[in-house]
C-alpha positions, 0 to 999 in steps of 0.5 A: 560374914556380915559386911557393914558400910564403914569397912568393918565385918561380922564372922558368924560361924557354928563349930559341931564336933564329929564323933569317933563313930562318924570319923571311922564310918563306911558310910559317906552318907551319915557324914553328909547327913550330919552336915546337912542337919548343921547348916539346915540349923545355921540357916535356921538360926542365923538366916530365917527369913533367906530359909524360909523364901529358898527352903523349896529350892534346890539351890541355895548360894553358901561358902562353906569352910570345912577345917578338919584334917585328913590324910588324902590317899587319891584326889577324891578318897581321904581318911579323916584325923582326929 
């Protein structure tokens, strides 16, 4: 979110549709790849130049937003919905 002087804002986002495979996975690993790659190209895209001074960083300030349905069986265990 881009906020500018006189109270107006700009929403940038980048929507990325899980398949089926990677919904159904064992694996939490490949999820979290695929994460990674979308905000790594988001970054890229959208905010070069903050990309490119932190990318040797092990830390890198985001606020993401995460819209999928799940059914939560345990505080830390779900099963994601279509």
């Amino acid at each position: 979110m881009n906020l500018h002087e006189d109270i107006m804002f700009e929403v940038m986002q980048f929507k990325k549709a899980i398949s089926r495979e990677l919904m159904m996975t064992q694996n939490v690993a490949e999820l979290f790849y695929l994460i990674t790659e979308q905000i790594e190209m988001f970054l890229k895209a959208h905010h070069s130049n903050c990309f490119n001074m932190f990318k040797d960083s092990k830390i890198f300030s985001l606020e993401l937003i995460f819209s999928y349905l799940i059914y939560q069986n345990a505080v830390n265990s779900g099963i994601l919905l279509r």
